[in-house]
C-alpha positions in Angstrom: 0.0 0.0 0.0 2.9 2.4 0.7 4.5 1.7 -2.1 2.0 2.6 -4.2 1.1 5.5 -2.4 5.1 6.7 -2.8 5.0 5.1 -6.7 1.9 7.7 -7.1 3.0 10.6 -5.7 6.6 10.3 -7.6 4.2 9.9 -11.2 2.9 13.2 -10.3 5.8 14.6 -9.3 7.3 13.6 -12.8 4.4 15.0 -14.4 4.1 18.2 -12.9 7.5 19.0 -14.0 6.8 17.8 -17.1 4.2 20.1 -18.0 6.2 23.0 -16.7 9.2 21.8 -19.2 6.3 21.9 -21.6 5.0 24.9 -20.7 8.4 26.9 -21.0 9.4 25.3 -24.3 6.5 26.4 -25.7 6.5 29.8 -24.6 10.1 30.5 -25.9 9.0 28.4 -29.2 6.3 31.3 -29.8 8.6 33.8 -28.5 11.1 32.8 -31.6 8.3 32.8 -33.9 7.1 35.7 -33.2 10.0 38.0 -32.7 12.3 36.2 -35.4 10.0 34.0 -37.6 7.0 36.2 -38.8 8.6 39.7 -39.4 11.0 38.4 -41.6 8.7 36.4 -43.7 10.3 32.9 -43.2 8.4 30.2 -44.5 10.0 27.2 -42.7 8.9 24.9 -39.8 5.6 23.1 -40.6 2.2 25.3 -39.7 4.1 28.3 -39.0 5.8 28.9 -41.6 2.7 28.0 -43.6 0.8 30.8 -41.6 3.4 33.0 -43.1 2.4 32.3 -46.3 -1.0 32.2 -45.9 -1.5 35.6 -44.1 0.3 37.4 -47.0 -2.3 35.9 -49.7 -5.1 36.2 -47.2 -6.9 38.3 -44.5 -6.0 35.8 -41.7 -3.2 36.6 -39.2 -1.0 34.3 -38.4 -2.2 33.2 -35.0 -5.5 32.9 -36.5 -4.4 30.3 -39.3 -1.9 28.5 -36.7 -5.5 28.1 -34.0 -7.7 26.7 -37.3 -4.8 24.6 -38.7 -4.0 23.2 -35.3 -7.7 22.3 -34.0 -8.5 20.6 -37.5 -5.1 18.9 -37.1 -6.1 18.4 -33.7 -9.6 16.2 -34.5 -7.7 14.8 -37.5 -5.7 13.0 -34.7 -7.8 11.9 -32.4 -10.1 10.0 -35.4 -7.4 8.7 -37.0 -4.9 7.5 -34.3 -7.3 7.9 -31.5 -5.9 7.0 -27.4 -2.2 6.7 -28.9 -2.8 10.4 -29.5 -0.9 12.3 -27.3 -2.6 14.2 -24.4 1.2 16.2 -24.2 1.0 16.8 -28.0 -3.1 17.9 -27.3 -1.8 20.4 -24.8 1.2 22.0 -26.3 -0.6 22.3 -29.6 -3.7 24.3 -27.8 -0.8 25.6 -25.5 1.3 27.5 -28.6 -2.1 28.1 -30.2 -3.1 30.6 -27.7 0.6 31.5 -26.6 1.2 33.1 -30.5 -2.6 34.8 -30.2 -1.9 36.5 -26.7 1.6 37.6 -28.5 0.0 39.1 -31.4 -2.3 40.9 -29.8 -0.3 42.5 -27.1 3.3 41.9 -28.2 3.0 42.6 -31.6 6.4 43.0 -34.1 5.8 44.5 -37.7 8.8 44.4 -38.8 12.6 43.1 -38.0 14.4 44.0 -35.1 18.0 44.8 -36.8 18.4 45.1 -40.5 20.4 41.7 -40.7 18.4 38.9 -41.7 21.1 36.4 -41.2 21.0 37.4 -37.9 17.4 36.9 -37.2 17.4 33.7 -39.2 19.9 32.0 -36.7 17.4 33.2 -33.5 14.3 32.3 -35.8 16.2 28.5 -35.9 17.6 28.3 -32.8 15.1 29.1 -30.0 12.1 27.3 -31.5 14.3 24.2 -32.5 15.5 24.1 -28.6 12.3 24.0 -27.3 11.1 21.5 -30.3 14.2 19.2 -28.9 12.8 19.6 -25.6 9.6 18.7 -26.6 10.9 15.4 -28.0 12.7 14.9 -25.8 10.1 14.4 -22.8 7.9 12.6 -25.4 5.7 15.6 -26.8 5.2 18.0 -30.0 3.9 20.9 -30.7 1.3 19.3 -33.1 1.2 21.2 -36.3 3.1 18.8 -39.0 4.4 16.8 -36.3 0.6 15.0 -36.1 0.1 14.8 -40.0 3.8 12.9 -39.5 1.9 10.5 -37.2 -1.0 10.1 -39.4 1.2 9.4 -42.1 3.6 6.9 -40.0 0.4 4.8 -39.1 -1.4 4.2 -42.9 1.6 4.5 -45.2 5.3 3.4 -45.7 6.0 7.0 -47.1 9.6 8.2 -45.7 8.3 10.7 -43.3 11.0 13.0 -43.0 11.0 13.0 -46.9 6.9 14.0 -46.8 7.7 16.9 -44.1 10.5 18.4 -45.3 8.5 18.3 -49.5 5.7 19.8 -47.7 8.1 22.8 -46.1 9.9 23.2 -49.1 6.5 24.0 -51.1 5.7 26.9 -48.8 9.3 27.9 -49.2 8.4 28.1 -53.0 5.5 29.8 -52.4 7.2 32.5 -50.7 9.8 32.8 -53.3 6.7 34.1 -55.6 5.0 36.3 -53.2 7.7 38.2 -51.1 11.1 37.6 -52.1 13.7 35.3 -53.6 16.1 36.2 -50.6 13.5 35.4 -48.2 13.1 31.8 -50.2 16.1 31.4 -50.0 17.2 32.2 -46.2 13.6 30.1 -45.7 15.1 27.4 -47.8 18.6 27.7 -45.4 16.7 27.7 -42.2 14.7 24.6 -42.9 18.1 23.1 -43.9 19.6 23.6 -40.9 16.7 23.4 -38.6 16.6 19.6 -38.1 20.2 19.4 -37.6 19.9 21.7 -34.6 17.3 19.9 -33.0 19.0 16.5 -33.5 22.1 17.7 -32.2 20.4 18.9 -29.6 18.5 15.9 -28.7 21.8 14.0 -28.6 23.4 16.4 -26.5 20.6 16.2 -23.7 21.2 12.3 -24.1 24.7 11.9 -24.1 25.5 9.8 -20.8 29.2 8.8 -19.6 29.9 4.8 -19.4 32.9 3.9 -17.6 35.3 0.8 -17.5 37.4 1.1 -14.4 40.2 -1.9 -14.3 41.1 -1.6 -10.7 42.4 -3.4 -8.0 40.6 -1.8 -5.1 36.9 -1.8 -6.1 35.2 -1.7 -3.0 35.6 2.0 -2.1 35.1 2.8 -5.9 31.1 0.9 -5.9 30.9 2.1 -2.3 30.9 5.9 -3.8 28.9 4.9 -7.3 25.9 3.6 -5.0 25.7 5.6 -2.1 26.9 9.3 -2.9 25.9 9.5 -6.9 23.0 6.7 -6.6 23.9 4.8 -9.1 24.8 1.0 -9.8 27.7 -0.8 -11.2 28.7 -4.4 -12.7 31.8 -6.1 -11.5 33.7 -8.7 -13.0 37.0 -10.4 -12.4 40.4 -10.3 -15.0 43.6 -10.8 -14.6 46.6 -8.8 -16.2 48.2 -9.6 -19.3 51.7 -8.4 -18.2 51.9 -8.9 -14.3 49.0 -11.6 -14.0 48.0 -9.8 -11.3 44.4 -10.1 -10.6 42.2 -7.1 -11.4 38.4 -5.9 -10.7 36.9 -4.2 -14.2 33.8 -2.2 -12.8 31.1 -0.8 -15.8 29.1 1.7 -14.6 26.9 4.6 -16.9 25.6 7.8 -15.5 25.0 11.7 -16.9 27.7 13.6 -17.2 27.5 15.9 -13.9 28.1 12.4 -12.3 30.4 11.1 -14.3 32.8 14.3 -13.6 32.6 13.5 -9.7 33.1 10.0 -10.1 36.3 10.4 -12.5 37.8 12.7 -9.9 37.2 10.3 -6.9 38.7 7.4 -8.6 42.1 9.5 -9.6 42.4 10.7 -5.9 41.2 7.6 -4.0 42.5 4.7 -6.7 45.6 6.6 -8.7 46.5 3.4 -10.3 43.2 2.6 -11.8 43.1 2.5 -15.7 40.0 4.5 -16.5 38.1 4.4 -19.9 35.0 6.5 -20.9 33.0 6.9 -23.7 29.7 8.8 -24.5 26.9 7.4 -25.5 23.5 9.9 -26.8 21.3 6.8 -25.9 20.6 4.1 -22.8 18.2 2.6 -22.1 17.3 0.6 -18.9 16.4 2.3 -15.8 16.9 5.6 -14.1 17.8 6.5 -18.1 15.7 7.1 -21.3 13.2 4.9 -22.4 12.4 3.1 -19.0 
């Protein structure tokens, strides 16, 4: 019974702050788009920069096309995919939705902040494709192209990546006609590099530290793994190739805030260990992603 009452409380816990991450990521993803995105015209990045588009050749704003798009988007994906739809993806959809509304109406930008559109193009990329790596990071979107990706992924074979990145690329063209060739083409740069970012950043939330410790002392070494950084360790027994003297080889993975206390314990408490660590953007098992 208590355990259960402890398991629950710690799935809240884990929830609570999981919304907040959401919360946050979405707010500086509609800060981005809004300050950097729209008044330079770039037509990148799914529903946005189709709301770019689409407010130029119509009377919509942009916040108005992004809340039509998204609830239609929305209903698409709970007929078509139905409980394996999302309730994160629900609520940062609705949540950037109204975020981007509340900033056009009260924050409202007209036009570019500096006169260097490179400039703006790198904050336009950056900041939303943070909080997208964020997103997907903690298992969540923010809807828009991300759910016709899911439609697609569960009725057709079609290279997803391929469909998204044709159906950015078309309201890249479409901008090339109706505002400029140089915004097509910084568009056309920013979608290049905009899944790059997020991958890279995705990887670099990920990236853990595994260790292989040959030592002959490993007792005060798992001591220190399991009761000061709360982690575990495997043990196995070698021998040396040189000496034949028998050695303990201890594996043992944690983020990388640990792994800098653990390498500086074992070089002050065991100087002769030999120490190997690598970096690795994905475990899985438990206390790490995926569990």
């Amino acid at each position: 019974m208590l355990d259960t009452l402890l398991k629950g409380r710690s799935k809240l816990k884990t929830t609570i702050i999981e919304y907040i991450i959401i919360t946050v990521s979405i707010l500086f993803m509609a800060v981005g788009t809004c300050v950097f995105k729209f008044p330079n015209n770039f037509s990148f990045g799914g529903i946005t920069g189709y709301a770019t588009v689409v407010s130029r050749l119509t009377h919509l704003s942009n916040s108005t096309f992004i809340n039509i798009a998204n609830i239609i988007l929305l209903i698409l994906g709970f007929i078509t995919i139905g409980k394996k739809f999302g309730i994160k993806t629900v609520y940062a959809s609705l949540l950037l939705s109204v975020s981007i509304s509340l900033f056009e109406k009260y924050f409202h930008i007209s036009k570019p902040l500096t006169d260097e559109p490179l400039l703006e193009l790198i904050f336009a990329i950056i900041i939303p494709g943070i909080a997208s790596a964020i997103l997907f990071n903690i298992g969540a979107s923010s809807g828009g192209t991300d759910i016709v990706a899911m439609i697609i992924k569960k009725y057709t074979s079609l290279n997803i990546g391929a469909m998204l990145f044709l159906a950015d690329f078309i309201a890249i063209l479409i901008s090339f006609f109706i505002f400029s060739p140089k915004t097509a083409l910084l568009s056309f740069l920013g979608l290049s590099c905009k899944s790059i970012i997020i991958d890279s950043f995705i990887e670099s939330f990920n990236t853990c530290k595994c260790f292989t410790i040959i030592c002959e002392e490993p007792d005060i070494i798992c001591e220190y793994i399991i009761n000061k950084l709360h982690r575990s360790a495997t043990t196995y027994e070698a021998q040396g190739a040189f000496a034949h003297r028998n050695k303990t080889i201890i594996l043992s993975t944690m983020k990388r805030i640990e792994a800098l206390k653990l390498r500086n314990f074992v070089r002050k408490n065991e100087p002769h260990a030999f120490i190997i660590i690598t970096s690795s953007s994905e475990i899985i098992g438990k206390g790490f992603l995926n569990n």
